[in-house]
C-alpha positions as CSV (number, residue, x, y, z in Angstrom):
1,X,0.0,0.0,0.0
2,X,1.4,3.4,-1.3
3,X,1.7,6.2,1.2
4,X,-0.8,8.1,-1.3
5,X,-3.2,5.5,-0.9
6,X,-3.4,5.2,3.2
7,X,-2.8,8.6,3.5
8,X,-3.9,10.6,0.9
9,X,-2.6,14.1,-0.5
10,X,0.9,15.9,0.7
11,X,-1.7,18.0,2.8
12,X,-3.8,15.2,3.9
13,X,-1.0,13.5,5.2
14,X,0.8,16.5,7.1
15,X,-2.9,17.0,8.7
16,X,-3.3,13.5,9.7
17,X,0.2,14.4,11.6
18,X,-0.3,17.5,12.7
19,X,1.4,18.9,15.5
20,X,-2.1,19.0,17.3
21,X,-2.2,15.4,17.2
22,X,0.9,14.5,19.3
23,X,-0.4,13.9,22.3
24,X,-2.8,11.6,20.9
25,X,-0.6,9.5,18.9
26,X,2.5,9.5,21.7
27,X,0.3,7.9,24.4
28,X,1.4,5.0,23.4
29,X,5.0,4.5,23.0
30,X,5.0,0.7,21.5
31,X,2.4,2.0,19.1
32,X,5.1,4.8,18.1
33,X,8.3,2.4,17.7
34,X,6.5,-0.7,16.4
35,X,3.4,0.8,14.9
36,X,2.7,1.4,11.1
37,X,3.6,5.1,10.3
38,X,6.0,5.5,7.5
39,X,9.6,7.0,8.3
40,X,10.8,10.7,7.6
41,X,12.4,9.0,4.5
42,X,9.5,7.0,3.1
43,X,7.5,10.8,3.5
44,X,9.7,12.4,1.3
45,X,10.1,9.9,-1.3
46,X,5.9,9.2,-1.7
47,X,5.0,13.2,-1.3
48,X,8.4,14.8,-2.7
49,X,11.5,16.4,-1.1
50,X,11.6,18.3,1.8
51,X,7.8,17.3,3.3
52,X,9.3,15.5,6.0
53,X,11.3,18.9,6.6
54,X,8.1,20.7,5.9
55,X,6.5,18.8,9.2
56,X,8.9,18.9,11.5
57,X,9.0,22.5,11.2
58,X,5.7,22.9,12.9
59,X,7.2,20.3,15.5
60,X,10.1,22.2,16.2
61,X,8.0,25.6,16.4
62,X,5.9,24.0,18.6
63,X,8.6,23.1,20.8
64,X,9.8,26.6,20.6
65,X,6.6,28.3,21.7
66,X,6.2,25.1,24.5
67,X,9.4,25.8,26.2
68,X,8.6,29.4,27.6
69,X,12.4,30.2,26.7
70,X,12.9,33.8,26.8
71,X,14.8,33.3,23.4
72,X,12.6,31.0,20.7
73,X,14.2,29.4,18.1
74,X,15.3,31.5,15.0
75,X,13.8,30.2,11.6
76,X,17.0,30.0,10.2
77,X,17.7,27.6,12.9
78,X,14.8,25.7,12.7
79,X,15.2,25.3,8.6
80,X,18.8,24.0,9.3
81,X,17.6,21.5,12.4
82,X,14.5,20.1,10.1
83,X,16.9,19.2,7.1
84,X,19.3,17.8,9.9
85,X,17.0,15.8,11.5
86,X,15.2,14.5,8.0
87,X,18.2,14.0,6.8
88,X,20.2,12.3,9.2
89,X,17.5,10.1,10.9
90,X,15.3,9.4,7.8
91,X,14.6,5.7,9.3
92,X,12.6,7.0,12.1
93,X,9.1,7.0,12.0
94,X,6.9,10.5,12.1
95,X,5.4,9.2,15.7
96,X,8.8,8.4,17.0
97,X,9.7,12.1,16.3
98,X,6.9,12.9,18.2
99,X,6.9,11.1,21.3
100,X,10.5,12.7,21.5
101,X,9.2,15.8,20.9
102,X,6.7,14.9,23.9
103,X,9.3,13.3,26.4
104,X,11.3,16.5,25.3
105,X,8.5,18.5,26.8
106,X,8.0,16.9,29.7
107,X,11.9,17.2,30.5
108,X,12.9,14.1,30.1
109,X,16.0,14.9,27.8
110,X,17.2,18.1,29.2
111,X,16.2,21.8,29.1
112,X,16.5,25.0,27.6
113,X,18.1,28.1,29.3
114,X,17.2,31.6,28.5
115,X,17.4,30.5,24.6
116,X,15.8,27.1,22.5
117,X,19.1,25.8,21.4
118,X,19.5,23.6,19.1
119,X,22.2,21.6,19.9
120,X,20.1,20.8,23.4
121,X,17.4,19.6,20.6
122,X,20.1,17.6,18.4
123,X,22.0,16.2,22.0
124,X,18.3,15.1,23.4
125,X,17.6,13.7,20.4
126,X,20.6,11.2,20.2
127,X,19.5,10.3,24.2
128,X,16.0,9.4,22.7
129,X,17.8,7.0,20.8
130,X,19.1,5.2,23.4
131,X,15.8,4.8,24.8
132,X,14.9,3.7,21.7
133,X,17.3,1.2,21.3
134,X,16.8,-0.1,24.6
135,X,12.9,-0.2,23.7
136,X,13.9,-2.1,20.9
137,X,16.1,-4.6,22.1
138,X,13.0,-5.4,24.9
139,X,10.9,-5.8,22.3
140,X,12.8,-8.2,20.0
141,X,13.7,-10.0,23.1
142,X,9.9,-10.4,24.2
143,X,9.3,-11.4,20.4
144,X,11.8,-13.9,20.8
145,X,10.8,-15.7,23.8
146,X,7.7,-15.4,23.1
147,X,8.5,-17.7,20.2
148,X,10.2,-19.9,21.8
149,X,7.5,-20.8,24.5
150,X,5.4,-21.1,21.4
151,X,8.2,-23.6,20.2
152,X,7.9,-25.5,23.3
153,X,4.3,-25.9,23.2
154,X,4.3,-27.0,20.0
155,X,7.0,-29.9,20.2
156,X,5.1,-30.8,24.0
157,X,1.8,-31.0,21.5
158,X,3.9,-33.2,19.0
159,X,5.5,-35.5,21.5
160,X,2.2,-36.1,23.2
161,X,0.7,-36.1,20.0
162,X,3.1,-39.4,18.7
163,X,3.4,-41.0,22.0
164,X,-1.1,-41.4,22.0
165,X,-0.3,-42.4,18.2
166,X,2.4,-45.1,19.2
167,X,0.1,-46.3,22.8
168,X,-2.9,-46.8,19.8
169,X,-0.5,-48.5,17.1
170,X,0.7,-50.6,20.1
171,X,-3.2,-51.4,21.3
172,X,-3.8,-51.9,17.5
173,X,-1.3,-54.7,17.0
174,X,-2.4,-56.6,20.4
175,X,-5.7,-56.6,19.0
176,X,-4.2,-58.0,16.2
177,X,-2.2,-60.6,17.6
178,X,-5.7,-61.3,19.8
179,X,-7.9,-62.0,17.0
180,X,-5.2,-64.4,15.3
């Protein structure tokens, strides 16, 4: 299924995932890492170059405006830190960027002081990786055992399974051996 397709127009897809919609979508963080929305990089390849930038513009204003810093974020600043981040962490998903933008506001990955800096943004940003990583790793590992138990079950099933079919071949043949 084409981005076009599930999402709709370049518009329709930067409303679906509009800033006003972050606290919705972030409430669950699973649903953000292992949920269906398309990367940064699948964005710009299915509605053109530079949408991906386009959207986390509004994030990054957002944050701006959120922080209460005395000192917001220049647009200069916020064009350079959009291509930076679209550029450089293209693999992440749209809701991933915005439960960091969320954790980010509720100060989980630092602060501003007296101006929105955007190195604080680009340092927090490599932290929520981490986390991310860490999330990951749980996740795959969870995956995996759950697997495995699933394995278990199935070869317990299978053993059972042949050791009824061998007690009824066994039954079979003394019946058999009976009736000769």
């Amino acid at each position: 299924m084409t981005l076009q397709s599930r999402y709709g127009s370049r518009q329709q897809f930067l409303d679906t995932f509009h800033i006003d919609k972050q606290m919705k979508y972030t409430v669950n963080a699973d649903r953000c890492y292992f949920g269906t929305a398309p990367t940064m990089g699948m964005v710009n390849e299915a509605y053109g170059n530079k949408t991906a930038q386009e959207w986390l513009t509004a994030q990054l204003a957002d944050l701006s405006e959120f922080s209460g810093a005395r000192d917001k974020i220049t647009a200069r600043q916020i064009k350079q830190l959009a291509d930076i981040i679209a550029d450089d962490y293209h693999w992440l998903k749209v809701t991933e960027i915005m439960l960091f933008f969320r954790k980010f506001k509720r100060g989980e990955y630092g602060k501003f002081y007296g101006a929105v800096d955007p190195l604080t943004i680009t340092t927090a940003l490599r932290e929520f990786l981490r986390d991310r990583n860490t999330a990951y790793f749980k996740h795959e590992q969870e995956e995996r055992e759950a697997r495995e138990a699933e394995d278990r079950r199935k070869w317990l099933e299978w053993k059972q399974r042949t050791a009824l079919e061998a007690k009824d071949d066994q039954k079979g043949q003394k019946e058999k051996e009976q009736n000769e």
